[in-house]
C-alpha positions in Angstrom: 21.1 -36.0 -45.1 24.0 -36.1 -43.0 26.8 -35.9 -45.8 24.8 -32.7 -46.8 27.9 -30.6 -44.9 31.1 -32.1 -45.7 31.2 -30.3 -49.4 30.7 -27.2 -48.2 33.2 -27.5 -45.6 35.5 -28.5 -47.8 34.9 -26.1 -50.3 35.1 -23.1 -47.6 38.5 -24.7 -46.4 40.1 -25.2 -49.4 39.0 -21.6 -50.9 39.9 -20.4 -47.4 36.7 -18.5 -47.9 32.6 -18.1 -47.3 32.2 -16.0 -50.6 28.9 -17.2 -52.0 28.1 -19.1 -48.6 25.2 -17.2 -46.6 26.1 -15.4 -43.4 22.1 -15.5 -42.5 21.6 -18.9 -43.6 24.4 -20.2 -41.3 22.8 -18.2 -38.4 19.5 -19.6 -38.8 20.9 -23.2 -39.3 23.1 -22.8 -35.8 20.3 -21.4 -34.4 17.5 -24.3 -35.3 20.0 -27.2 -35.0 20.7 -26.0 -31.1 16.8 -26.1 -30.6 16.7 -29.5 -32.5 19.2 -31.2 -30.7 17.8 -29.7 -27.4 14.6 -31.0 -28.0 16.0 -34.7 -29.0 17.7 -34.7 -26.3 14.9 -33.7 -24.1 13.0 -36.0 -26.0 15.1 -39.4 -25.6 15.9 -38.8 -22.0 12.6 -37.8 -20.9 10.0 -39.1 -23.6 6.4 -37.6 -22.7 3.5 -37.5 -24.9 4.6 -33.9 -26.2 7.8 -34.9 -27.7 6.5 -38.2 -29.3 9.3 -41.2 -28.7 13.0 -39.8 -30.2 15.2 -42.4 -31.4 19.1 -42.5 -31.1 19.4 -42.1 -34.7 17.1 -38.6 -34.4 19.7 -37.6 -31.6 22.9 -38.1 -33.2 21.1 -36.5 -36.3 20.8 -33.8 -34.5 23.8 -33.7 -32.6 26.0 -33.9 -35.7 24.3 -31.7 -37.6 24.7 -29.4 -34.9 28.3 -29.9 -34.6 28.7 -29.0 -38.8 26.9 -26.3 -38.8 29.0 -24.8 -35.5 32.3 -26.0 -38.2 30.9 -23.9 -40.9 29.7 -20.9 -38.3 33.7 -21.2 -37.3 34.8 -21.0 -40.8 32.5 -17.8 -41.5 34.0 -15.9 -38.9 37.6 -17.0 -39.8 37.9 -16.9 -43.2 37.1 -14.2 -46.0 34.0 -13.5 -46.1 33.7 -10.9 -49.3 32.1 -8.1 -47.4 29.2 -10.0 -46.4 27.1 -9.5 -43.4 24.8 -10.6 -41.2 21.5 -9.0 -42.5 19.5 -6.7 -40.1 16.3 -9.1 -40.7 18.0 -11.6 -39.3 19.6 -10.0 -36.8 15.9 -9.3 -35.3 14.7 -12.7 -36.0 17.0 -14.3 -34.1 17.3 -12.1 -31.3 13.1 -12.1 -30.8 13.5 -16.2 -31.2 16.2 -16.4 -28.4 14.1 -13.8 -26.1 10.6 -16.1 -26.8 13.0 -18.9 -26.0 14.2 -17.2 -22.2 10.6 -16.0 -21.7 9.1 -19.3 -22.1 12.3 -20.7 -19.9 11.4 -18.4 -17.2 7.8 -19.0 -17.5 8.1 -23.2 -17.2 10.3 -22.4 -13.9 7.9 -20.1 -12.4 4.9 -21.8 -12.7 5.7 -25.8 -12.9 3.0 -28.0 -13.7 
């Protein structure tokens, strides 16, 4: 699964263009590859019985995978992007995710267990 980025890299660099490329589906994967790689690294550094035992191959997964899709968000707000735009759906998805996300942040602080 790794390899899974490098063509469309590629392809975006050498077109020097995103036409055909998703705007929302490169928001979404930036956005659940952060909370994955969080979460691994939560998970390897502090195993608990919520997180399950995370393996160094899960983190560097994740840690990669983040680091391609932040590549491919850098090439979609460089290059030509064929008057695409970030959908409106997806602007409220991932603005309600990252606000459940400080919520539950600021909930864990408040009241530690």
């Amino acid at each position: 699964w790794t390899a899974v980025w490098y063509p469309q890299m590629y392809l975006n660099w050498k077109r020097k263009s995103i036409y055909g490329y998703s705007l929302d589906f490169a928001c979404f994967n930036v956005c659940s590859f952060l909370c994955y790689s969080a979460y691994c690294q939560i998970g390897y550094t502090q195993p608990s019985d919520q997180t399950g035992k995370v393996t160094i191959q899960d983190l560097i997964f994740a840690c990669h995978s983040l680091l391609m899709t932040l590549i491919i968000g850098y090439q979609c707000l460089t290059y030509d992007r064929g008057g695409q735009i970030v959908s409106r759906s997806c602007q409220a998805l991932l603005s309600s995710c990252f606000f459940v996300i400080l919520f539950t942040h600021a909930v864990s602080h408040a009241y530690p267990t």
